[in-house]
C-alpha positions as CSV (number, residue, x, y, z in Angstrom):
1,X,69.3,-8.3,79.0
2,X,67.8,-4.9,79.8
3,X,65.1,-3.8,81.6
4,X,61.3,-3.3,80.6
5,X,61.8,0.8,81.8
6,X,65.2,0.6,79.1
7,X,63.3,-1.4,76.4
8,X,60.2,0.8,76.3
9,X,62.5,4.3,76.2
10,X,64.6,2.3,73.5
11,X,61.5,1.6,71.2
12,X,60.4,5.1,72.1
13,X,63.7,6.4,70.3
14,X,63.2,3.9,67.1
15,X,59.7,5.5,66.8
16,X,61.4,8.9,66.8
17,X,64.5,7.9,64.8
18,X,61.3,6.8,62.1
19,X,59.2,9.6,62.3
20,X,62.2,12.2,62.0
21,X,63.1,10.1,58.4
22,X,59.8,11.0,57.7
23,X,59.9,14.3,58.1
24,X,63.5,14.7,56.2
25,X,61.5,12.3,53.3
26,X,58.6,15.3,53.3
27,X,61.3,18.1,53.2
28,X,63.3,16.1,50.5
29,X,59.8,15.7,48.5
30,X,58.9,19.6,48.7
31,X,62.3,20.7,48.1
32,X,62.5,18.7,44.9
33,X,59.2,19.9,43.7
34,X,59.9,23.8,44.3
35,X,63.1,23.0,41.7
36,X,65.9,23.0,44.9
37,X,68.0,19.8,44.0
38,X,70.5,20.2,46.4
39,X,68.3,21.0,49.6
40,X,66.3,17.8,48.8
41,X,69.5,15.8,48.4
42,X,70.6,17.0,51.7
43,X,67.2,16.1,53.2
44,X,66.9,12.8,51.4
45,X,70.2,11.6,53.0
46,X,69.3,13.1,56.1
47,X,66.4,10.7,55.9
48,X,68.6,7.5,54.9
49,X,70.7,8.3,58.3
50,X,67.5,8.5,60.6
51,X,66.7,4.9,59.3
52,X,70.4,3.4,60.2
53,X,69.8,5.6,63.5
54,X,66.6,3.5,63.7
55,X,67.7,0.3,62.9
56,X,70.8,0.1,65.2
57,X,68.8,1.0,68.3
58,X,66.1,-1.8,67.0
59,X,68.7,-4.2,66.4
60,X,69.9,-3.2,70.1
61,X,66.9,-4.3,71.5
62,X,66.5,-7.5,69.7
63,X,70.2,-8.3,70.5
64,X,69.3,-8.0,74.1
65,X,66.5,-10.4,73.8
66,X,63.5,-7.9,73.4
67,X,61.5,-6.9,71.3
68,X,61.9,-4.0,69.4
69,X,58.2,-2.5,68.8
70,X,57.1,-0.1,65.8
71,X,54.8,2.9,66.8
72,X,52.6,5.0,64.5
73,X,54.2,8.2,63.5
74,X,52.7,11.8,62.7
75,X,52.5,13.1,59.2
76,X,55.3,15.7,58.6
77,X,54.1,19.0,57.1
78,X,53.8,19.2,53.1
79,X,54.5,22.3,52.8
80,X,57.3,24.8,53.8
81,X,57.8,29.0,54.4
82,X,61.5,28.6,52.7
83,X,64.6,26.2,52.7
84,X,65.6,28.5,55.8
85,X,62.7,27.6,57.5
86,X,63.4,23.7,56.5
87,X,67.0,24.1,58.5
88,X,65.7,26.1,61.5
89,X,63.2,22.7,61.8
90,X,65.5,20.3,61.5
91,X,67.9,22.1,64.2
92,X,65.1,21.8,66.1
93,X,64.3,18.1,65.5
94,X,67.8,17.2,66.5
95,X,68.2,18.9,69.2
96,X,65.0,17.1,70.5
97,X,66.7,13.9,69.2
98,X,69.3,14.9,71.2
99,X,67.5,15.4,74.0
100,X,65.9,12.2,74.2
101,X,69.6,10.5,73.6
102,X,70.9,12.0,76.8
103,X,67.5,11.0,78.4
104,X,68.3,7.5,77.3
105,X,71.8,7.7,79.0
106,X,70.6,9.3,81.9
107,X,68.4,5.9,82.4
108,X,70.8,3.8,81.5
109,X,73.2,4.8,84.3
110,X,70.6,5.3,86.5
111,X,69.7,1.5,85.8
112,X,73.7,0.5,86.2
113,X,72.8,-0.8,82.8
114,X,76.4,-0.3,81.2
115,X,76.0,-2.1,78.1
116,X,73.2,0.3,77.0
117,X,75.6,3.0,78.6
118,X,78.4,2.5,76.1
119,X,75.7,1.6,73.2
120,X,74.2,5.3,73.5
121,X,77.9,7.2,73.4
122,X,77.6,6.4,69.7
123,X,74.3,8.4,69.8
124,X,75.3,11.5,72.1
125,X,78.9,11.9,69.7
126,X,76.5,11.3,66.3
127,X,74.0,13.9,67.7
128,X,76.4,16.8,68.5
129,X,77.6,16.4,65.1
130,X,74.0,16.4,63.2
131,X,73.3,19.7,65.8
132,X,76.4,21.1,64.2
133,X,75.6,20.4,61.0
134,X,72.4,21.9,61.2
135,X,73.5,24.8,62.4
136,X,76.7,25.5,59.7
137,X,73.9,24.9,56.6
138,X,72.0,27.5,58.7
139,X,74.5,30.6,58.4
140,X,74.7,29.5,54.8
141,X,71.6,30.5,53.9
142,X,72.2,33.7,56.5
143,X,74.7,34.6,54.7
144,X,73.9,33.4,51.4
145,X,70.1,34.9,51.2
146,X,67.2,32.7,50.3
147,X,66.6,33.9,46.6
148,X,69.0,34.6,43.4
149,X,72.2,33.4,43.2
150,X,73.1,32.8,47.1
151,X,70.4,30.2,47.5
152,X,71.8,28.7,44.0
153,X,74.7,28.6,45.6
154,X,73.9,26.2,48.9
155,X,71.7,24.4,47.0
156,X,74.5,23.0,45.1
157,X,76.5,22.9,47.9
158,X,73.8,20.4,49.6
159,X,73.7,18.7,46.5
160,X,77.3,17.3,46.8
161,X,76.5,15.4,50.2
162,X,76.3,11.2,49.7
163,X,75.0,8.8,51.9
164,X,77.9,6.6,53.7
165,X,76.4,4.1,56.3
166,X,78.0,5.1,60.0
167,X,80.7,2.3,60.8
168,X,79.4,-0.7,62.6
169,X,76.0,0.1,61.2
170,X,73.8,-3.1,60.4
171,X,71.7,-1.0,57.2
């Protein structure tokens, strides 16, 4: 069982696990309509692993016998400056993600709550490794340019990512 404090910061992170998916879903969207396949590929999976990021911490909080509680979220931007400006957001949205996983951690040790403890590692290893990602598909298009054929070229790198569900994952 955890505590009211853990449960409350828990469906905090589901609400932001949702509303990140939901800006990835709006990137993917504008990203297929400006003709860039790839970029809204990336973005659409991006968006599928928000919602298993989402459902593990809400099946978390069920599990512990509590109840995991949905929150409105905002409504992402429609449109964008460029597919660089796309990245430099979503290094930005994970690294706030980020943030409020070691926040998370930080309460759950402070709550000696070491079943959420170990829970979260999954979280702060997962989270490096989106910030990374980020990051890498941001010197592409550094390096690559954002019109002609550089930007044709990331774009169909991008296009070759797939979804696969993180192990242990309940979605």
């Amino acid at each position: 069982m955890i505590s009211k404090t853990m449960r409350d910061a828990l469906n905090q992170q589901i609400n932001a696990e949702l509303d990140s998916a939901y800006r990835y879903l709006a990137m993917s969207s504008y990203a297929a309509f400006i003709g860039l396949r790839g970029v809204a590929n990336w973005f659409f999976v991006q968006m599928q692993e928000e919602l298993v990021h989402a459902r593990k911490v809400f099946d978390y909080v069920n599990s512990q016998g509590e109840h995991a509680i949905l929150g409105a979220v905002g409504q992402p931007p429609a449109e964008y400056e460029s597919p660089l400006q796309m990245f430099q957001m979503s290094l930005a949205n994970e690294r706030k993600l980020s943030q409020n996983i070691n926040d998370l951690a930080g309460l759950a040790l402070q709550e000696k709550d070491n079943a959420t403890a170990v829970f979260l590692q999954w979280f702060v290893s997962e989270q490096v490794e989106e910030e990374n990602q980020a990051r890498a598909i941001l010197d592409m298009f550094k390096l690559a340019g954002s019109h002609g054929e550089g930007l044709f070229l990331v774009d169909k790198e991008l296009a070759t990512r797939q979804f696969a569900p993180a192990v242990g994952s309940q979605a």
